[in-house]
VEXLOLUM-506539 format. One record per residue: residue in one letter; x, y, z of N, C-alpha, C in turn. Coordinates in pm, whole numbers, plus 50000, padded with zeros to 5 digits. Layout:
N
AXYZXYZXYZ...
REM end
This chain:
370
X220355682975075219085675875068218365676875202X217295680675193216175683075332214855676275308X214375665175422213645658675428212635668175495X211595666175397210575676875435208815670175464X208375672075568206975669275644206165686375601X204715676975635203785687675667204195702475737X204905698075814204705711775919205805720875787X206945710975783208185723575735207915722675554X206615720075516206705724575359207115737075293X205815745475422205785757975327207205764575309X207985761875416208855771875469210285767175370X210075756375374211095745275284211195745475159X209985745075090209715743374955209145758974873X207705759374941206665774274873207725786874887X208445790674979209205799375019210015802374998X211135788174999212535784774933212075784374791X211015785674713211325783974565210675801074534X210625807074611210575824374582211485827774494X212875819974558214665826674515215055818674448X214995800974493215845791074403214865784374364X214795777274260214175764974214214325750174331X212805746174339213065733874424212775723474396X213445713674363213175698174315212855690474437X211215687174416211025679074524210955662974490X211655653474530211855640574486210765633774631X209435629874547208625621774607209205600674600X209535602074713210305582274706209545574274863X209805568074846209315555474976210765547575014X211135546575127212025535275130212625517275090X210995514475065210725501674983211075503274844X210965513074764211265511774623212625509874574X212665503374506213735505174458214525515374336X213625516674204213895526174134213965539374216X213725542874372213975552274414214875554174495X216115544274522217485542274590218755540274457X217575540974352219085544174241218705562674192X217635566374193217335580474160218045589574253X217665586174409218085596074493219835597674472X220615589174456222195592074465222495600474380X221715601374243222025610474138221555624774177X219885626074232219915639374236220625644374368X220925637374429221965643674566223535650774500X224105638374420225155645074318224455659574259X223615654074199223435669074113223585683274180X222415679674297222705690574389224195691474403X225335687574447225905693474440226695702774343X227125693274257227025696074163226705712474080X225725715774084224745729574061224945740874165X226105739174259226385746974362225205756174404X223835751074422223245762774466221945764674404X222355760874282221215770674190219795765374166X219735750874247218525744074276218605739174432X217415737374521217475730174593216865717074612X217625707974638216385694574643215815691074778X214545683874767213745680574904213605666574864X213005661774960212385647275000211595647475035X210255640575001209115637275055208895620975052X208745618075224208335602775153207245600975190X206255592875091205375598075000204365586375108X205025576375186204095571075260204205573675404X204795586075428204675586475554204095605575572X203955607175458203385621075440202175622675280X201505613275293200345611475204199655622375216X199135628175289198545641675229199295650175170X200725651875113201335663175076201505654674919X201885642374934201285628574809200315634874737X199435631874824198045634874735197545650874713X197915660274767198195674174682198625676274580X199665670274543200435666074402200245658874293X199135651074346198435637274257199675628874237X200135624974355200945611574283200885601174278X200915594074154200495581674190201315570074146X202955574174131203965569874129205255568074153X206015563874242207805565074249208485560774177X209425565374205209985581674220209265590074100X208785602774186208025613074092208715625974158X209285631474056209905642474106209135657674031X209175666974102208595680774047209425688774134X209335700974007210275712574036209255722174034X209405733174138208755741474174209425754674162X209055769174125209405781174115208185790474158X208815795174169208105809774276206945803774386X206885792374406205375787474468204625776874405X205165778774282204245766774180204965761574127X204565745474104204615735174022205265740473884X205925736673845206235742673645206505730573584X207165719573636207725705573604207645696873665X208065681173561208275669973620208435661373575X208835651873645209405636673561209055624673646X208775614573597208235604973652209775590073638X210045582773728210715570873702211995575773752X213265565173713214385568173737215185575573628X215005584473647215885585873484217545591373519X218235582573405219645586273405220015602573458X221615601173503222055616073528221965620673421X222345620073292221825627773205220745630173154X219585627473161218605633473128218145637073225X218125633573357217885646473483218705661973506X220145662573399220275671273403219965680873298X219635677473192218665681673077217495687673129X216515680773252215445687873288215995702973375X216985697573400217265709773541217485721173480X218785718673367218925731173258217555736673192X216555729773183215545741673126215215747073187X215195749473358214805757373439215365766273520X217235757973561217875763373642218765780273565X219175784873663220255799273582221295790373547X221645793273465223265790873435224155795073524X225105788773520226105794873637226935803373616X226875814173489227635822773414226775831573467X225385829173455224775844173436224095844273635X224205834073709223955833673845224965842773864X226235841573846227655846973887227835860673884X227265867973770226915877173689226045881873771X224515880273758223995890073852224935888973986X224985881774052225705886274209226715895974245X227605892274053228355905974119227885919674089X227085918174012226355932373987225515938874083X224755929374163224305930674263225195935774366X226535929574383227385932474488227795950574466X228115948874340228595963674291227405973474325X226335971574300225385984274273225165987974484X225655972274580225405978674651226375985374726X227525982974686229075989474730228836000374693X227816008074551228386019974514227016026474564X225896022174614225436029174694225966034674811X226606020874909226906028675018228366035875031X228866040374863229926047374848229356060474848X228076063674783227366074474777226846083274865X226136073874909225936080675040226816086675177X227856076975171229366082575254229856092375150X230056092574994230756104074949229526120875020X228046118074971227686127874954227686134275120X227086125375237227276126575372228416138075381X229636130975342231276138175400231406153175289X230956151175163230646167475103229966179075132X228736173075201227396180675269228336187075404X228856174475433229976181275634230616189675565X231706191075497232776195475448232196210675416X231046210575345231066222875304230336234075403X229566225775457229026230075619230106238375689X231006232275687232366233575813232726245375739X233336245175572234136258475571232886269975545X231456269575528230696280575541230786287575693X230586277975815231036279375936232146290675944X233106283975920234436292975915234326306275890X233876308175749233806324175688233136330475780X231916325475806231666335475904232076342176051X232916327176054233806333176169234526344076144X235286339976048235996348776025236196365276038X234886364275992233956382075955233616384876109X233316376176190232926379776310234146383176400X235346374776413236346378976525237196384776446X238386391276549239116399276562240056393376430X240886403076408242156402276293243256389176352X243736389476460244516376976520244256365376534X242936359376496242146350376485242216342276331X242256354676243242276350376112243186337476029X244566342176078245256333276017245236321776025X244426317876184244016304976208242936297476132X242016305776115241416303076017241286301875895X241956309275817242536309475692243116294875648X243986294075780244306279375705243526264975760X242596269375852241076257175830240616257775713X240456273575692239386269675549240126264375410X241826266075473242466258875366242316243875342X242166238475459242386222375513241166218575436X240176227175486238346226575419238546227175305X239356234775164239286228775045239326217975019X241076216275081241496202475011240376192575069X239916191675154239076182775222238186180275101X237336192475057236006193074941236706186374823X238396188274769238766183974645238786165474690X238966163074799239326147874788237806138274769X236336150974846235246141074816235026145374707X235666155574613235186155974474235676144274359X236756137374410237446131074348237016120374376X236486115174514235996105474585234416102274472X233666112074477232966113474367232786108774251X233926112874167233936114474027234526098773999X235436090674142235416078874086234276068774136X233186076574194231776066974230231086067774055X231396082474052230526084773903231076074773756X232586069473768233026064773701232686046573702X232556042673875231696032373906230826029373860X229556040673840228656040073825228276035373663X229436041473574229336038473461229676023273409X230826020373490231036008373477229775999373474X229205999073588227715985073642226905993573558X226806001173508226106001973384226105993873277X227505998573237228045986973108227755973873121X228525968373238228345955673296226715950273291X225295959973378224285959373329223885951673238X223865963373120223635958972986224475949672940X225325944672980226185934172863225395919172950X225185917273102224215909573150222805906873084X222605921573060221235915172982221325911072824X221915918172745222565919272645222915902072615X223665896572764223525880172699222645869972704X221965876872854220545867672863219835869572749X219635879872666218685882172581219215872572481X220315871872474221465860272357220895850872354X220855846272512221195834372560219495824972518X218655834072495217425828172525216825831372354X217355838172258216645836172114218005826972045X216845819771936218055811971830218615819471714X219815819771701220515829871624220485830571495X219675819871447219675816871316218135823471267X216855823971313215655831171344215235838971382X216005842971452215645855071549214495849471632X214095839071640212915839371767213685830271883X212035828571990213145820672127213395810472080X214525806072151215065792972168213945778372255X214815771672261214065763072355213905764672490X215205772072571215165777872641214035784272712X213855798172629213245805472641211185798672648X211235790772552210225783972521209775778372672X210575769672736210315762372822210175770772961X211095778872925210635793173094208945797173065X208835803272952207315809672925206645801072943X206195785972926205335774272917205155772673075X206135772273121206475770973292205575783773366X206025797773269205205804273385204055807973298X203125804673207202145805973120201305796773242X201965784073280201025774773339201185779473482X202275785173519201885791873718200905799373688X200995811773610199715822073590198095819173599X197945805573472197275799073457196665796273593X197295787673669197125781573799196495794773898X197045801873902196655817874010196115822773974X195835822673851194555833573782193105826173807X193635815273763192245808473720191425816273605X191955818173476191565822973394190285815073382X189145817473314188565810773247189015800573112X189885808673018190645802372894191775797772943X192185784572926193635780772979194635786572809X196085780472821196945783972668196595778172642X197115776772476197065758972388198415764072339X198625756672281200045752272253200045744272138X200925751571979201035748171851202425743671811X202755731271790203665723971791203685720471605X204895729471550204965727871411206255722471337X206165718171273207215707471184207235708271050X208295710970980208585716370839208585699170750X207695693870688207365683870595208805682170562X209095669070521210355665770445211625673370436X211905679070555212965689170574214415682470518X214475668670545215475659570511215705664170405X214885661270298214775659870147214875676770130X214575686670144214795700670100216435703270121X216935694970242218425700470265219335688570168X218945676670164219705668770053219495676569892X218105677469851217795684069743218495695669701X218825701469817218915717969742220365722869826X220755719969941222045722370039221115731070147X222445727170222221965732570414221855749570354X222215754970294222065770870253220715771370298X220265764870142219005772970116217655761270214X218045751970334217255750770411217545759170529X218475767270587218485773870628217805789370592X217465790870473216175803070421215245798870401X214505783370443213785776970483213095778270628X214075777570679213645781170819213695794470867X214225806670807213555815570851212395822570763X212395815870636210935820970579209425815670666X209935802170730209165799170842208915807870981X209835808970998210135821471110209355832171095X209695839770964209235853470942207295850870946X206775838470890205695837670878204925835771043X205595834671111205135828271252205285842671353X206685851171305206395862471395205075871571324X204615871171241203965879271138202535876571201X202185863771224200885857771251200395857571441X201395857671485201495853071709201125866271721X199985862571801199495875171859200335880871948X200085896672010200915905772090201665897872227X200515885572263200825882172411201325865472350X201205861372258202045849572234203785851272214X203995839172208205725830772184205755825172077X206435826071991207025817971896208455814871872X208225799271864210145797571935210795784871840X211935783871799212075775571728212855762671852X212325753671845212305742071942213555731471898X213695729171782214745722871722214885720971614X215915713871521216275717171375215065723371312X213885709771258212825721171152211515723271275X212105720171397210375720471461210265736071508X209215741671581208695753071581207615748671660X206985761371740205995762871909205775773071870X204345775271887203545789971920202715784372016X202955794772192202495795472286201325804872289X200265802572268198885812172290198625813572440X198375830072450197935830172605196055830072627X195785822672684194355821272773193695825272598X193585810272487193035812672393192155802372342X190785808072331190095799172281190045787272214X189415779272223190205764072113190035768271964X188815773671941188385776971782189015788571728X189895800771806190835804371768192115805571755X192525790571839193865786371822193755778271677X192675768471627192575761271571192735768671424X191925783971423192235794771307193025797371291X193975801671411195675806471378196315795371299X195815781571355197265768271349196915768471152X195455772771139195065769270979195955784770905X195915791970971196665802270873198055804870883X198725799070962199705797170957200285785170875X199425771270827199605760570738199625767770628X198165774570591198035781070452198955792370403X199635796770495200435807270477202055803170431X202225791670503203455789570454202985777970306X202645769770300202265761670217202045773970102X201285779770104201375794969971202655799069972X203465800970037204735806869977205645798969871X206135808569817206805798469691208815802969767X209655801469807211015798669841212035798769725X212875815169688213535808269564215075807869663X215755798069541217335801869577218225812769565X219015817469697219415831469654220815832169479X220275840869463220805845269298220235835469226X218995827269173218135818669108217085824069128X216315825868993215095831969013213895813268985X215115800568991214125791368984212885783369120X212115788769093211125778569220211415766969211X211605760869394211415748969445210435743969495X210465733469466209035727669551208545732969667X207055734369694206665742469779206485737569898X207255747970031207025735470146206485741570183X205805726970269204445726970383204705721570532X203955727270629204055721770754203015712170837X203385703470920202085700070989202145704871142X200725707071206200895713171339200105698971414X200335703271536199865698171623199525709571732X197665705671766197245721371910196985711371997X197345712872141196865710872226196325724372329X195435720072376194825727872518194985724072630X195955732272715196055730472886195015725972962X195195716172972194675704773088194845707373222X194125716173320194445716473425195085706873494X196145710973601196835700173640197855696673641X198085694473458199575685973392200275694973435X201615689073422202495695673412203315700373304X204085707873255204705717373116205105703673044X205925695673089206245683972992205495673672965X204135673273026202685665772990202375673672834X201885689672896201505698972817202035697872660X203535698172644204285696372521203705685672494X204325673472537203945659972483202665660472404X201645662272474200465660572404200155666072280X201145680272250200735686572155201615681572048X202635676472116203495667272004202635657871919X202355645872051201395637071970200435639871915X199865653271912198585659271800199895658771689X200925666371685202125670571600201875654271476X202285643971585202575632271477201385624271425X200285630371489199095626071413198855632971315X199275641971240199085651571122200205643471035X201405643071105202535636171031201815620170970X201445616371061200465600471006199305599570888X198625611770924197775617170823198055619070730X199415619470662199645624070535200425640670540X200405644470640200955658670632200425666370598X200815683670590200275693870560198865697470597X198785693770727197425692170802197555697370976X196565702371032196165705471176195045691871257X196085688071375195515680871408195275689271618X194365685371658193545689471777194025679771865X194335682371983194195673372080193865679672217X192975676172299193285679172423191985686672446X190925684272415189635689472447188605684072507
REM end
């Protein structure tokens, strides 16, 4: 934990969150909900060996770095990546749900572990390479040398040479071998490579949909809104927060089977409809997110309607039953990025558009955030 002022922000926080994620915990010494917060995220840090760093700002003795942040409460904590803001949480909240926030942002410590040693490997077998090819390039230098000696001096000379240029084979067979097990290296952190990405890619869609996870959801939202922030697009995202009507009742009605071909007939309709530069991610049991990039309100508001009408038109049979079930419908909720908020403002809001459709009666698009 590093108590951080004006002078040592940039270097502390903007800089340090290039490589690691940085949780900056804004507290005062007078508060109290902020002498039960700090013990937990100090644990955590440790805890996370690494894979976040936390700061301190206190918030009345460094008010201009306060009021950069807009805060206008303790303990207010925000997590920062590459330079920018992506998160935050306001109050004391339990170790477990502070470590719930951290996991949507931090690496896992499987796949931190993972790149490093791959990293370590690719750079061992560079500088194996370059020492193999260096000592092959000498080697063969030396016995070209030779021959020509050879041809040049006298007959009594030879045998001496003969058996340099013998020494000079074996020399060439050992960097050939030296070689062929860099080349065999090489195949390895290959494999290794791909099976790294191979799980991140796992690790971040839901297996039952094929689309992202929540995971994945919450990285893109995070850097949808840094972009946002540095671009200064003109169009900020919006963000479509969807929910499968009476999901309860389809899985009592009919069995977890056939609500599970429920949810990916939902699925299939959502990758079918997200434009090239959107996300569509399944968020939890029947809920569902489509992330629009820098999109108009009146054509987020078109998508959220054809994606209602689209599934609401489908008819769902049971597999080997050619009988129709009742036809399900969804309700959405859009919000539009609010300069400012932060990613778990952003959701929220589009939630509560979410449960104002649910209030409405369902099978409806409700707007928020304009």
């Amino acid at each position: 934990m590093i108590d951080v002022t004006v002078q040592n922000f940039e270097a502390e926080v903007i800089a340090a969150s290039m490589h690691t994620p940085v949780l900056v915990d804004f507290w005062a010494p007078w508060c109290g909900p902020c002498k039960t917060l700090g013990p937990i995220l100090e644990q955590l840090e440790v805890e996370y060996a690494g894979r976040f760093k936390l700061v301190k700002i206190d918030s009345d003795q460094q008010q201009e770095l306060a009021s950069a942040f807009g805060i206008r409460s303790i303990p207010t904590c925000i997590l920062l990546k590459n330079g920018q803001p992506v998160d935050g949480f306001m109050g004391a909240l339990p170790a477990g749900q502070v470590r719930q926030f951290l996991d949507k942002h931090v690496p896992s410590e499987g796949a931190l572990a993972a790149e490093a040693e791959l990293d370590e490997a690719e750079a061992l077998l560079e500088a194996g390479d370059a020492q193999a090819a260096l000592a092959s390039d000498e080697t063969a230098r030396y016995g070209q040398t030779l021959s020509r000696l050879s041809q040049e001096l006298d007959t009594d000379a030879l045998p001496s040479l003969d058996e340099a240029r013998s020494h000079t084979s074996a020399m060439q067979s050992v960097v050939q071998r030296l070689q062929q097990r860099l080349d065999d290296s090489q195949r390895e952190i290959n494999t290794l490579r791909e099976e790294v990405r191979r799980t991140r890619t796992e690790s971040l869609h839901d297996s039952l949909t094929g689309l992202a996870n929540r995971r994945a959801f919450d990285e893109r939202v995070a850097a949808e809104i840094a972009t946002t922030v540095t671009a200064e697009r003109p169009e900020p995202p919006c963000l479509l927060m969807i929910d499968i009507d009476h999901f309860k009742r389809i899985n009592d009605n009919y069995g977890h089977a056939f609500g599970d071909q429920v949810l990916k007939a939902v699925a299939q309709v959502l990758k079918a409809l997200t434009p090239a530069e959107g996300l569509a991610a399944r968020t939890g049991g029947e809920e569902f997110a489509l992330l629009l990039h820098a999109t108009p309100t009146d054509r987020a508001m078109t998508l959220a309607e054809k994606v209602r009408t689209a599934i609401a038109g489908s008819r769902i049979r049971r597999k080997g039953n050619e009988q129709q079930v009742e036809h399900v419908t969804v309700s959405l909720g859009v919000a539009v990025y609010l300069a400012g908020e932060a990613a778990a403002q952003f959701i929220d809001r589009a939630d509560q558009a979410l449960y104002a459709s649910k209030a409405a009666g369902r099978d409806r698009v409700t707007l928020l955030g304009v």
